[in-house]
C-alpha positions as CSV (number, residue, x, y, z in Angstrom):
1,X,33.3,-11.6,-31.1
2,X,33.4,-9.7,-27.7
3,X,32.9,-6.3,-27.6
4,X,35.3,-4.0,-25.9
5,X,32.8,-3.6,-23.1
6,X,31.9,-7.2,-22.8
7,X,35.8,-8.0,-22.0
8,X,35.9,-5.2,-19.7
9,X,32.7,-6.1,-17.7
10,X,33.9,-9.6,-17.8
11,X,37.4,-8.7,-16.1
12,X,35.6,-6.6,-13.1
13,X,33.2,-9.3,-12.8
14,X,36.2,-12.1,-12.4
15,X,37.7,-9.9,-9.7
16,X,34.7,-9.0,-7.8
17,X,34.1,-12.4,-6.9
18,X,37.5,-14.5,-7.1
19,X,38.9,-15.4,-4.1
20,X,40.2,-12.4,-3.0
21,X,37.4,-10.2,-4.3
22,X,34.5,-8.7,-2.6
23,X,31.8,-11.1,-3.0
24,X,33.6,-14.6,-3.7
25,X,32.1,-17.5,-5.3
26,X,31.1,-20.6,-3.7
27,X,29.1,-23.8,-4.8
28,X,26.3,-25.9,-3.4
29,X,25.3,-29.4,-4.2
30,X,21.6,-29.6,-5.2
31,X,19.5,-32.2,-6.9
32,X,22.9,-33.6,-8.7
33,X,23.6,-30.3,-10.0
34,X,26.6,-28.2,-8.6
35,X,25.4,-24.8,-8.7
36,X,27.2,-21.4,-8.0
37,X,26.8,-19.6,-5.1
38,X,27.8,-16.1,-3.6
39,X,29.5,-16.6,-0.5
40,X,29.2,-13.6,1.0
41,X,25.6,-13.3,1.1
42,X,23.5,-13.9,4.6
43,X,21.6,-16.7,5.0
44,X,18.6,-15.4,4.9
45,X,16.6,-11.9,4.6
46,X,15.9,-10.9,8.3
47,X,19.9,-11.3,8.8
48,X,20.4,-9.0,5.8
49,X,18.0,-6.9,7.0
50,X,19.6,-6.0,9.9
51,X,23.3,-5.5,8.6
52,X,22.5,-3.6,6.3
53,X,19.7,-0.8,7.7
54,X,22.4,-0.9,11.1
55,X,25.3,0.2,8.3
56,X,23.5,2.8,6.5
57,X,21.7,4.3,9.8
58,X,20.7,7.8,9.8
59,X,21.1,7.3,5.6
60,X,17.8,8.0,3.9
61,X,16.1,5.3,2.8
62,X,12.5,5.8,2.1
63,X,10.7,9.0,0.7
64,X,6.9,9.2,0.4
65,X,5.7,12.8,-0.3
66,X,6.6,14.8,2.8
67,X,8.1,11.5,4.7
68,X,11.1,10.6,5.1
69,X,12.6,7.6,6.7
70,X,16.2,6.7,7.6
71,X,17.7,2.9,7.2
72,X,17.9,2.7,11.1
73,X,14.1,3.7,11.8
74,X,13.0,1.1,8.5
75,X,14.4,-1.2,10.3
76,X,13.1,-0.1,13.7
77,X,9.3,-0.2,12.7
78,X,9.9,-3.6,11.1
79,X,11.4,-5.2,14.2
80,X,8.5,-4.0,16.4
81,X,6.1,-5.0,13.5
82,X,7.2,-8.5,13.2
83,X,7.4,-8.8,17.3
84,X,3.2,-7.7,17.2
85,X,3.1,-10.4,14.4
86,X,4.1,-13.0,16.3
87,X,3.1,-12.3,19.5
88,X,-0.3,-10.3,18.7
89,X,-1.1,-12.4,15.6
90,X,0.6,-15.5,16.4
91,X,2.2,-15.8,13.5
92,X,4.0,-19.0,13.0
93,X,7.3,-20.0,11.1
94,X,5.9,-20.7,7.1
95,X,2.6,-19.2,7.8
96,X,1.8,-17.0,4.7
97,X,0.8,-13.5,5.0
98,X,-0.4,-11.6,2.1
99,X,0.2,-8.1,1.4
100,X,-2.3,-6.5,-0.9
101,X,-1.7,-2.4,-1.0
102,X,-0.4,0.3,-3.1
103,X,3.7,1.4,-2.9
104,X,4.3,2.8,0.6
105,X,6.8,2.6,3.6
106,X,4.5,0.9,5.4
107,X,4.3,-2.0,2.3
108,X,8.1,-2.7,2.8
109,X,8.0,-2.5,6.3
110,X,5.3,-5.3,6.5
111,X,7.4,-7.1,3.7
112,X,10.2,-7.2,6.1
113,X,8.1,-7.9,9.7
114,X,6.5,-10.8,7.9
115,X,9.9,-12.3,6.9
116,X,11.4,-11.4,10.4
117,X,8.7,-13.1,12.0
118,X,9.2,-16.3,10.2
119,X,6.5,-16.0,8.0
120,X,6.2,-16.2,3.9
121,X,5.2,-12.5,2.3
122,X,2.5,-13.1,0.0
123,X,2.2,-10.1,-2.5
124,X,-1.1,-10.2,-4.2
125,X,-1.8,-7.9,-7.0
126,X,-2.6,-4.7,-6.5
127,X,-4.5,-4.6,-9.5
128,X,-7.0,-7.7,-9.0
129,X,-10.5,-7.5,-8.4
130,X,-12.3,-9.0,-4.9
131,X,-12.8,-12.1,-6.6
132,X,-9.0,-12.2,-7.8
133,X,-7.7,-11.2,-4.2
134,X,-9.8,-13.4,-2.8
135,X,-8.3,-16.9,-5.2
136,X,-4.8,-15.5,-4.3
137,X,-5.6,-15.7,-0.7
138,X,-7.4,-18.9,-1.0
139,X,-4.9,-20.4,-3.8
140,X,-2.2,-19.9,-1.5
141,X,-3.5,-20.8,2.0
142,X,-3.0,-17.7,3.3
143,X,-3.8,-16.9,6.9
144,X,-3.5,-13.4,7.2
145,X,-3.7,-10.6,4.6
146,X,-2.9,-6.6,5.2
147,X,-4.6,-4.1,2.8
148,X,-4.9,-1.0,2.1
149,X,-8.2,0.9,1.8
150,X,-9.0,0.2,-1.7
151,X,-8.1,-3.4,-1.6
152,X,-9.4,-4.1,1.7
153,X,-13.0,-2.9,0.4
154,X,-12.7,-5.4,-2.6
155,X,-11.7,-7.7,-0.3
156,X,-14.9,-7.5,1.7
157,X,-16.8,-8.0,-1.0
158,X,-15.5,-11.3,-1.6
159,X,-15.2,-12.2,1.7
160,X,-16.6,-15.3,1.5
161,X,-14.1,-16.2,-1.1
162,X,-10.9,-16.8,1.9
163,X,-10.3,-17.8,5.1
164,X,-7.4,-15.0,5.6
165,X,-7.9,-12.7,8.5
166,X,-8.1,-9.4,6.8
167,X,-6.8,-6.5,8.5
168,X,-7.5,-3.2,6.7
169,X,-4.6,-0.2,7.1
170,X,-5.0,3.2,5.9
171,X,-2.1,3.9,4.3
172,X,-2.9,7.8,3.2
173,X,-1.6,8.6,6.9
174,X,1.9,8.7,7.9
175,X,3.5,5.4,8.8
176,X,3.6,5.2,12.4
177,X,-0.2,5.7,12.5
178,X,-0.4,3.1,9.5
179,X,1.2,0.6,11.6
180,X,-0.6,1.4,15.1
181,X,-3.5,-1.0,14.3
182,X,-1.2,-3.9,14.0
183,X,1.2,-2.8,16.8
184,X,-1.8,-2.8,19.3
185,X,-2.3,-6.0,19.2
186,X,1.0,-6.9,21.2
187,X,4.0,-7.2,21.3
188,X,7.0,-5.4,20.1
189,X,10.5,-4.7,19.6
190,X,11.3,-6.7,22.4
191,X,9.5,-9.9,21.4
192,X,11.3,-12.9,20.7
193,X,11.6,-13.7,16.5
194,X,12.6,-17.4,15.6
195,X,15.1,-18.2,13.4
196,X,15.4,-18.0,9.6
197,X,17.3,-20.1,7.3
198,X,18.4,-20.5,3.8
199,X,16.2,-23.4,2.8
200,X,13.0,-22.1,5.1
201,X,10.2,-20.2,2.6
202,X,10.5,-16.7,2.2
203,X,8.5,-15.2,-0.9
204,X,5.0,-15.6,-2.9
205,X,5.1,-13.8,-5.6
206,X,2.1,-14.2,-8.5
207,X,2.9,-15.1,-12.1
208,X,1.8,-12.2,-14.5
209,X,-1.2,-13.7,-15.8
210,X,0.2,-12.9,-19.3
211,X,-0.8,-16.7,-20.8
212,X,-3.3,-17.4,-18.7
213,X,-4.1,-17.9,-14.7
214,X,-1.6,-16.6,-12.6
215,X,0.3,-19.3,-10.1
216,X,1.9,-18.2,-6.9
217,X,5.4,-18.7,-7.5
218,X,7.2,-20.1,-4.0
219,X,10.9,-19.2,-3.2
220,X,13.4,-19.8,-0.3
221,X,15.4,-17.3,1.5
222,X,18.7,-18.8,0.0
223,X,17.3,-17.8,-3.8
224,X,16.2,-14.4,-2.7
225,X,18.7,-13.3,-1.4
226,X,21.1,-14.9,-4.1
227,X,19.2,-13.3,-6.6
228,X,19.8,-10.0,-5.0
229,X,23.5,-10.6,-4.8
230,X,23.5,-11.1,-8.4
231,X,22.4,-8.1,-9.1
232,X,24.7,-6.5,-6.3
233,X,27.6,-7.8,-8.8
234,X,25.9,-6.2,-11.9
235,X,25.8,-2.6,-9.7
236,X,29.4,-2.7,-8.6
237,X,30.9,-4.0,-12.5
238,X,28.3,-0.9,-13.6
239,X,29.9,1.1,-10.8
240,X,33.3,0.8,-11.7
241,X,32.5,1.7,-15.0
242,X,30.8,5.1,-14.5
243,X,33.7,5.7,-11.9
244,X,36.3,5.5,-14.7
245,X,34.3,7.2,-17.4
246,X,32.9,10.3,-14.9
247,X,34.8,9.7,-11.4
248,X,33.5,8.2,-8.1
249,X,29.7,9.4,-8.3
250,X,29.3,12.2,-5.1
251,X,25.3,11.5,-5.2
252,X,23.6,8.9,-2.7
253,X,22.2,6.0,-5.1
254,X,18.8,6.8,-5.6
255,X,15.8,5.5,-7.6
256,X,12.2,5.8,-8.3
257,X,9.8,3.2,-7.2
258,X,7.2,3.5,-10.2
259,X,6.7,-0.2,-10.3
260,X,4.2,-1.8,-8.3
261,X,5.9,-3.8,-5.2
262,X,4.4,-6.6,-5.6
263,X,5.9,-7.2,-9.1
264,X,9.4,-9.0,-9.2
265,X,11.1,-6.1,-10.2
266,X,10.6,-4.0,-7.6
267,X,10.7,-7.1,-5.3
268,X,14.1,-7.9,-5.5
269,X,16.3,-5.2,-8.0
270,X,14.7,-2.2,-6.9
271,X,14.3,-2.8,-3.0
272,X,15.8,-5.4,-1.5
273,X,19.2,-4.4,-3.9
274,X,18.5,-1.2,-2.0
275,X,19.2,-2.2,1.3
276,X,22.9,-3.2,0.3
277,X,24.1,0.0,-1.7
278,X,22.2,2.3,0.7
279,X,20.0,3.3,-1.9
280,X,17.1,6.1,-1.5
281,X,13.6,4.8,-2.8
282,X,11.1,7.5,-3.8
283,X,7.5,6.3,-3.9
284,X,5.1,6.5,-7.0
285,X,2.1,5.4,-6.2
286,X,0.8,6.2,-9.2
287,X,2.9,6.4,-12.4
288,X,3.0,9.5,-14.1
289,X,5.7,10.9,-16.3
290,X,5.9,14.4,-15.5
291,X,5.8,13.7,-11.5
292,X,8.3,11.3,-12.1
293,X,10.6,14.4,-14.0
294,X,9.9,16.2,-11.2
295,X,10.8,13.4,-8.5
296,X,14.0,13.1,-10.4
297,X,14.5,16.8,-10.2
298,X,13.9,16.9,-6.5
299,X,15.4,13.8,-5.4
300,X,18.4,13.5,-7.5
301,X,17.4,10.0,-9.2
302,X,20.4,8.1,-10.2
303,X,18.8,5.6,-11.7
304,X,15.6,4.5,-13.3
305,X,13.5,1.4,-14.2
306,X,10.5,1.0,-15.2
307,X,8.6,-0.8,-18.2
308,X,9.5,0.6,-21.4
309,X,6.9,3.0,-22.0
310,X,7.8,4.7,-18.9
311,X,11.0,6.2,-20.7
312,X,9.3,6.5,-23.8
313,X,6.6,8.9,-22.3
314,X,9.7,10.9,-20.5
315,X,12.1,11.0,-23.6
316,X,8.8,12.3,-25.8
317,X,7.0,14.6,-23.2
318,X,6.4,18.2,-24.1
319,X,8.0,19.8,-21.1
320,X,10.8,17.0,-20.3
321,X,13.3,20.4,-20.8
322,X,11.7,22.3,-17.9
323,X,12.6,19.4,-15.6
324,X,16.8,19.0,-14.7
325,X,17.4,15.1,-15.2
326,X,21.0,15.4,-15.4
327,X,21.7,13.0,-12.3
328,X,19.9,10.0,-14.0
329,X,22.9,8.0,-15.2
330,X,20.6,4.9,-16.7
331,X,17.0,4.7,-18.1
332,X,16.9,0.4,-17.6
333,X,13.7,-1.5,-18.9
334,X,12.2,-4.5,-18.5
335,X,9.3,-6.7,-19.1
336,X,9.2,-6.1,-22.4
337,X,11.4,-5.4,-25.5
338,X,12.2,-1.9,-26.3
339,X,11.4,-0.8,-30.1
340,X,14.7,-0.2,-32.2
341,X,13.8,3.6,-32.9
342,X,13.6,4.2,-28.7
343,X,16.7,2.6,-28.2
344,X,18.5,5.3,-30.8
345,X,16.5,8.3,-29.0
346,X,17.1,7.6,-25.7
347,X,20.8,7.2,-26.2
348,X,20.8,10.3,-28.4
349,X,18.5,12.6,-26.6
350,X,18.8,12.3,-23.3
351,X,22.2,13.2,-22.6
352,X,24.6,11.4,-20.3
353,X,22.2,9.4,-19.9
354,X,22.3,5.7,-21.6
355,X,19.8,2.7,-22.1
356,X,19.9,-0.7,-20.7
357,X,17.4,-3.1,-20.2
358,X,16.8,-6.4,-18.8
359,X,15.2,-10.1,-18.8
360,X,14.0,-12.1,-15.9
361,X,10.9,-13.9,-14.4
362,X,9.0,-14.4,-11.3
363,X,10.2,-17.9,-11.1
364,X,13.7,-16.9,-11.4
365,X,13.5,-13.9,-8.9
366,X,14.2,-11.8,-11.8
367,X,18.0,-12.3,-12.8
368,X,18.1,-13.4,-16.2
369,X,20.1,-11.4,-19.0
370,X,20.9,-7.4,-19.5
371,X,21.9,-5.5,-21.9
372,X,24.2,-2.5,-21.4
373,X,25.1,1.1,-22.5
374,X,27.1,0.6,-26.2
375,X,26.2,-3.1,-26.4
376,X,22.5,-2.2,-26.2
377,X,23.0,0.1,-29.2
378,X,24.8,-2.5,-31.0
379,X,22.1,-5.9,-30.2
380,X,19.1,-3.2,-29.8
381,X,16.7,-6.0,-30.1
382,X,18.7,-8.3,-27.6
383,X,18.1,-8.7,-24.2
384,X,21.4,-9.6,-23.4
385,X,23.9,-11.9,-22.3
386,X,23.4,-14.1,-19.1
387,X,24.0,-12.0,-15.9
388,X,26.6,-13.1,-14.3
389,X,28.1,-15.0,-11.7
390,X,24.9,-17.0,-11.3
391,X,23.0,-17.6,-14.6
392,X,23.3,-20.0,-16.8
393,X,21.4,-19.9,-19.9
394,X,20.3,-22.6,-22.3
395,X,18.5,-22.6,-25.9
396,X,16.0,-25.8,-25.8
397,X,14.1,-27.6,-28.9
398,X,10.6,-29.6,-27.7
399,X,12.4,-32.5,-26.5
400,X,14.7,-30.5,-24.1
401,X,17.9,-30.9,-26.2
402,X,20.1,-28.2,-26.7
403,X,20.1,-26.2,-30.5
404,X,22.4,-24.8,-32.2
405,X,23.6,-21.0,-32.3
406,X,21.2,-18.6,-34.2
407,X,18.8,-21.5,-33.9
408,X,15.5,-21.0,-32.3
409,X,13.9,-23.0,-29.0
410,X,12.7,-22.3,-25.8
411,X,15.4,-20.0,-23.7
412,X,15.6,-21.8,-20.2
413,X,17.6,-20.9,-17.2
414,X,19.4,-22.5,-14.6
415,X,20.7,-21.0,-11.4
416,X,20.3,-20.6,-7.4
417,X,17.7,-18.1,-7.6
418,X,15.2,-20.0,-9.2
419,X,12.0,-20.7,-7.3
420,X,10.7,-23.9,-5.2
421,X,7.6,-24.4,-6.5
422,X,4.0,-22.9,-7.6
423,X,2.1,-23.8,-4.6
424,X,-0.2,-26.4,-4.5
425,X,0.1,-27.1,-8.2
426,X,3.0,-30.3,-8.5
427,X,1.9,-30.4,-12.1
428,X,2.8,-27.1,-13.1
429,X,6.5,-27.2,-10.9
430,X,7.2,-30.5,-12.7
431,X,5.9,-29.0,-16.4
432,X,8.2,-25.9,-15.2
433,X,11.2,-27.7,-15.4
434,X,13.4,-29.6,-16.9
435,X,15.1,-33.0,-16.0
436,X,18.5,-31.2,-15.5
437,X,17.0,-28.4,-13.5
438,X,16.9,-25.2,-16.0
439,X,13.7,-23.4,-16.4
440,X,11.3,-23.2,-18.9
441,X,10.5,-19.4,-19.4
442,X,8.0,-19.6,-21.9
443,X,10.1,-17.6,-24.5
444,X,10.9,-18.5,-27.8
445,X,14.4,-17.0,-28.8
446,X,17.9,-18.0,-30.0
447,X,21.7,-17.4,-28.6
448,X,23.9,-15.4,-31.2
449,X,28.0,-16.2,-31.6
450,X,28.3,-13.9,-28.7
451,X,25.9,-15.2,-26.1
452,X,23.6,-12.5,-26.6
453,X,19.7,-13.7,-26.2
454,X,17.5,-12.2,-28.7
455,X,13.7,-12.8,-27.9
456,X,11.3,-13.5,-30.5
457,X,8.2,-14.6,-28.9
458,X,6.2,-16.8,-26.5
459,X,5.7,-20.1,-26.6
460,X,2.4,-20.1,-26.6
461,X,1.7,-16.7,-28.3
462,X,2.4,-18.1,-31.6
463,X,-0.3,-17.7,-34.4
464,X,-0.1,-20.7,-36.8
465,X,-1.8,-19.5,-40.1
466,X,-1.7,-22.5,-42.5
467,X,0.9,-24.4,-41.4
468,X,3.0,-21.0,-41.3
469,X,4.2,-19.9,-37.9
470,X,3.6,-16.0,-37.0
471,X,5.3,-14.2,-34.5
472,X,3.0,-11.9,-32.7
473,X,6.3,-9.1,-31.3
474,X,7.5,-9.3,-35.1
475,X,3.5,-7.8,-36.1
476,X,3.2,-5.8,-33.1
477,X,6.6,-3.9,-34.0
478,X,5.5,-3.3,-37.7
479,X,2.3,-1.8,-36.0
480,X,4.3,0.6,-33.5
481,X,6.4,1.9,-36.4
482,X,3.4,3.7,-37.9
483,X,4.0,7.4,-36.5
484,X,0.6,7.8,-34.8
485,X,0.0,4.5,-33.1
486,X,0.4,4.2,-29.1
487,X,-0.1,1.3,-28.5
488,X,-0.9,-2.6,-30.3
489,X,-1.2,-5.9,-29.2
490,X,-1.6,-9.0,-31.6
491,X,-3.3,-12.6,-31.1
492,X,-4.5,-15.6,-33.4
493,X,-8.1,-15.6,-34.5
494,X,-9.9,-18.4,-35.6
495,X,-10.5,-19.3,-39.3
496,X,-11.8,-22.6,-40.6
497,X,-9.7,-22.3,-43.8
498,X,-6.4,-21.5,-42.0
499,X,-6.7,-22.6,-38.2
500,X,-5.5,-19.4,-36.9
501,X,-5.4,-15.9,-38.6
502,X,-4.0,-12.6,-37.2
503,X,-6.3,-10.3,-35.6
504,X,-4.6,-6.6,-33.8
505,X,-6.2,-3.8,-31.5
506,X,-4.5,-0.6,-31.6
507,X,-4.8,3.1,-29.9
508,X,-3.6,5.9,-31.2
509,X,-1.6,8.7,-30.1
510,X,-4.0,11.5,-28.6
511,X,-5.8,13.4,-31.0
512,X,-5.2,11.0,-33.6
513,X,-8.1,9.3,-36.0
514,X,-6.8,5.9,-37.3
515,X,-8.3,3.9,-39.7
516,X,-7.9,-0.1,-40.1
517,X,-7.5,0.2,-43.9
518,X,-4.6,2.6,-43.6
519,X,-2.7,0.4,-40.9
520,X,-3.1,-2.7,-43.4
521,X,-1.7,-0.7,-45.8
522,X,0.8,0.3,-43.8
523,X,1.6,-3.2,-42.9
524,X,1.9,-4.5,-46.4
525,X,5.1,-2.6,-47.0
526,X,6.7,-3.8,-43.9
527,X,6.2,-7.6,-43.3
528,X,5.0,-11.0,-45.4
529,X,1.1,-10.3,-46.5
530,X,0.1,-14.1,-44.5
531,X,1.2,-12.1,-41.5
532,X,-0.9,-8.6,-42.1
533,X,-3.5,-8.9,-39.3
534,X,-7.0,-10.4,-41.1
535,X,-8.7,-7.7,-38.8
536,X,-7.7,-4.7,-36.9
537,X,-9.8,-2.7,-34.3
538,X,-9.2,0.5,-33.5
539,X,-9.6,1.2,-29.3
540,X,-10.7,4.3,-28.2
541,X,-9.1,4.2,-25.0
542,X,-5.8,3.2,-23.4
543,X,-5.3,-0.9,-24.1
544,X,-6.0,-2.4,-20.9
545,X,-2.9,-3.7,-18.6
546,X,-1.7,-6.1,-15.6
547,X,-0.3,-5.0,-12.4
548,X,2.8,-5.5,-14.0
549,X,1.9,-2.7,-16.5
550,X,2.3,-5.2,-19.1
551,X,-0.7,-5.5,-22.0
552,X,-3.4,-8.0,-20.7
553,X,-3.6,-9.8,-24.2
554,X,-5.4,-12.6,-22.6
555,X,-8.4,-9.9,-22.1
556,X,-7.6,-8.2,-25.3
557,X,-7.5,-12.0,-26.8
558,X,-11.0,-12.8,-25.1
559,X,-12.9,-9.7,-25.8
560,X,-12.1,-9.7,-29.7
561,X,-12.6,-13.0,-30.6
562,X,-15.9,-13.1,-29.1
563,X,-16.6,-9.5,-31.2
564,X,-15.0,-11.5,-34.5
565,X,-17.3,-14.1,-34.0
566,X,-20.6,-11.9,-33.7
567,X,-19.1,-10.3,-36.7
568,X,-18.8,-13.4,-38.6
569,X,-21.9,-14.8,-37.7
C-alpha cells in the first residue's frame, strides 16, 4: 500500500509536469517504443549551458579553496575555451576529447568547451594507471586528451599506447592560468561554434570495472540532458516538501563535490543538475571526512552525496560535534546499499537531517530509483521506487519475460536517458539490451506490492556452492555487523567437490586485531553454515577501490584466489 509520502510525492510530481506545470511531458517515437519526454528541456547541453549560467550570473557557482567563480564567468571561460578548441585544435563535430584530471573548475570548464565545440567529452578515470589511460584513449578513438599533472605523467609513460594528442594542464594554479596553454593556441570567445543537436554524441563515460573490463558507455545530448531533467523533477517534488515541513529554504543550494567527476554521479546529478537550480559546487579533491565537516561548516552545504561510507565516516567521527552541519538537509547515497544499522543512525543522529539514497548506472546516465526520508526508514534495504516522470522499471527472468511480485530476475530499465551504445563493441550494446529496449543492469533483485526495488546481488557475482546459490551482499552484510570490521568484500572460490565456495577479505576498524576463526564464528549465528565463507583473510590495509570509490572485487577476487591456490597446493 502507498505510503503517505509516496501519494504526496506522487501528486507534486503529476503537477510539475502536466500540462500546465513547469516542466510538461511530452513523447518521442523511437525504435517502436513511445517513450516519455520532458518538454521543457533544451535540445542539447551547450544551449543549456548558456541559459542557465546567463540566469544565475553574478550567482556563485564554483568554489575551489580560495577561488571562487560566478555562473556568468563559468560560462565565460568555457565559451572562449571551446572557440581555442576549434579554432586552435581544430576540433571537429563528434571528435572525442578525453578529460583525465582530478575535480577542478578547470575540469567542468573543459567538460562544457568540449561539448560547445561539437565535440564528445571523454572522462577517463582518474584513478587508472598509464596503461589504463592509455586503452581508454585508444578504446575510444580519442584524438585529444587534457590532463592534469599526475595523469599526464602516466600518460607519458604509456605514450606509445594512443594516438591522442596529449596536452598536460597544471591544475594546482588558479583557472585562468590553467586554461592559458589551451587558449594560446587560438581562437576565442569570438570564434564561430557549430551547432548541437539532440541526437548528435555528447558523453563517454567508462563502466566501473566492477565485473570485469570497463566499456566506454556512449550517450546523445537528448539523454543527457533528459536525464538531468529527471532529476530536476526529483529536486522540485523534494523542494516542495522541505518548503512545507520548514518554509521556503533562505540558503543558496549548495553541495560538495567529493565524488570524482568523471563518475556518473557527479556527471549529471551533482553538476550538470547544478546549472538549473543555481547550485554552488565546492571541490574535494580528495575525500576526507573532517574537511568535508568543515566545507559544510563554511559553505553552508545543503546537500550531500557521496558513497555510503562517506556518511558513515561523518555520522561516526570523533569531532563531528565541533563542526555546525545544521544546513545539510539530506545525507543521499549511492553506488552501493546502505547497511540497515546506518540507515537508523543517520536518521537518529544527525538531526534535521534525513537519509536518502539512490540507484542508477552509467548506461542509464544515472536515473534509476531513490529512496526518500520516512520511506527509506520503512524499505531500509530498498533502493526505491522508479524515479519518475521518465523511468520505467521491469523485473526480468533469463529469457527476458517479466516475473512476478517478490519474485526475483534481473531489474532492467527503460527510458530516454539510456545510452547509445559502448563504443566499438556491437556485441556488448546488443547483449545490453533487450528486444523491447529496457536495459540489462546486471542486478539481481525483485519489485515489492509497492514498486519498491530491493537489490539482492549481481548477476554475475553469484557464488554457486553445490547447486545452492549464494548471494555475496547477504555475506558481506553478516560480515559488517560484527562491531570491529571496516570493511569486507566476498567472491566464489574454487573447490572440486562443490564448484564454487565462499572465500571473504576483511579490515578492521583502526586498532583493531581480528581473527578469521572469530568472524566464522561470528558468522555461524547469523546466516546458513553453506554460506559461512570457506576462508577469510584478514587485510592489513584499507581494501583496495575504483575511481568510483567502489570495492575493486575483481582485484580483491584475483589476488586471493591465486593465494588460495598456493595455499592448497
Amino acid at each position: 500500500m502507498p505510503t503517505a509520502l509516496d501519494l504526496r510525492m506522487d501528486e507534486i510530481a503529476r503537477r510539475i509536469t502536466g500540462p500546465d506545470g513547469m516542466l510538461p511531458l511530452s513523447t518521442i517515437e523511437r525504435d517502436g517504443l513511445s517513450l516519455p519526454l520532458i518538454a521543457a528541456a533544451p535540445p542539447a547541453l551547450p544551449y543549456y549551458f548558456a541559459h542557465f549560467c546567463a540566469e544565475h550570473g553574478d550567482k556563485t557557482f564554483l568554489v575551489d579553496g580560495d577561488e571562487r567563480l560566478s555562473f556568468a564567468e563559468t560560462y565565460a571561460h568555457a565559451r572562449a575555451v571551446a572557440g581555442a578548441l576549434v579554432h586552435g585544435f581544430g576540433v571537429a563535430p563528434g571528435d572525442h576529447i578525453g578529460i583525465a584530471a582530478r575535480n577542478a573548475p578547470a575540469w567542468i570548464i573543459l567538460e562544457m568547451a568540449i561539448l560547445m565545440a561539437g565535440g564528445v567529452a571523454t572522462l577517463l578515470n582518474g584513478w587508472w594507471r598509464g596503461a589504463e589511460l592509455a586503452a581508454g584513449l585508444r578504446d575510444t578513438d580519442a584524438r585529444l586528451v587534457f590532463a592534469d599533472g599526475p595523469r599526464a605523467a602516466r600518460l607519458a609513460e604509456a605514450a606509445d599506447g594512443h594516438s591522442a594528442e596529449l596536452v598536460a594542464l597544471d591544475f594546482d594554479q588558479p583557472t585562468a592560468a590553467v586554461l592559458a596553454p589551451v587558449l594560446a593556441r587560438g581562437g576565442g570567445a569570438d570564434t564561430r561554434l557549430p551547432d548541437v543537436g539532440p541526437e548528435d554524441d555528447a558523453t563517454i563515460l567508462f563502466t566501473s570495472g566492477s565485473t570485469g573490463q570497463s566499456k566506454g558507455a556512449l550517450s546523445d545530448h537528448r539523454a543527457v540532458m533528459q536525464a538531468t531533467f529527471n532529476y530536476l523533477v526529483q529536486s522540485l517534488i523534494g523542494l516542495e516538501l522541505v518548503t512545507a515541513e520548514h518554509g521556503a529554504p533562505t540558503l543558496q543550494p549548495a553541495t560538495l563535490l567529493n565524488v570524482p567527476l568523471f563518475h556518473v554521479t557527479a556527471e549529471v546529478p551533482v553538476m550538470l543538475q547544478s546549472f538549473a537550480m543555481g547550485r554552488k559546487l565546492v571541490m574535494m579533491p580528495k575525500w576526507d571526512a573532517r574537511e568535508a565537516m568543515r566545507l559544510i561548516e563554511r559553505e553552508k552545504i545543503t546537500y550531500f552525496v557521496g558513497v555510503p561510507l562517506m556518511s558513515f565516516e561523518i555520522l561516526t567521527h570523533p569531532e563531528r560535534a565541533d563542526f555546525d552541519l545544521s544546513s545539510c538537509r539530506d545525507f543521499a547515497a549511492g553506488g552501493a546499499p546502505r547497511p540497515v544499522e546506518h540507515v537508523r543512525r543517520l536518521s537518529e543522529e544527525m538531526g534535521e537531517a534525513k537519509p536518502l539514497i539512490g540507484y542508477g548506472l552509467t548506461e542509464t546516465n544515472a536515473v534509476g530509483c531513490a529512496n526518500f526520508r520516512e520511506n527509506y526508514l520503512a524499505k531500509p534495504d530498498s533502493t526505491g521506487r522508479a524515479s519518475y516522470p521518465l523511468v520505467e522499471l521491469a523485473v526480468l527472468d533469463a529469457r527476458g519475460g517479466p516475473v512476478a511480485t517478490g519474485e526475483r530476475g534481473e531489474i532492467c530499465i527503460r527510458s530516454i536517458c539510456n545510452f547509445k551504445e559502448y563504443w566499438n563493441d556491437p556485441a556488448a550494446t546488443h547483449e545490453a539490451f533487450t528486444a523491447d529496449g529496457f536495459f540489462r543492469t546486471g542486478d539481481i533483485g525483485y519489485l515489492d506490492a509497492d514498486g519498491y526495488v530491493f537489490i539482492v546481488d549481481r548477476k554475475k557475482d553469484i557464488i554457486i556452492r553445490g547447486g545452492e546459490n549464494i548471494s555475496c551482499l547477504e555475506v558481506e552484510a553478516a560480515l559488517y555487523a560484527h562491531p570491529e570490521v571496516a570493511e569486507a568484500a566476498v567472491f566464489a572460490l574454487p573447490d572440486r567437490r562443490l564448484g564454487e565456495v565462499p572465500g571473504a577479505v576483511v579490515h578492521a576498524k583502526a586498532g583493531v586485531v581480528l581473527a578469521p576463526l572469530e568472524l566464522c564464528e561470528f558468522l555461524v549465528g547469523r546466516i546458513a553454515g553453506f554460506k559461512v565463507p570457506q576462508r577469510i583473510w584478514v587485510a592489513p590495509e584499507p581494501l583496495p577501490r575504483l575511481g568510483t570509490e567502489k570495492i575493486d572485487k575483481v582485484r580483491l577476487r584475483a589476488h586471493y584466489r591465486a593465494v588460495y591456490a598456493r595455499e592448497a597446493a
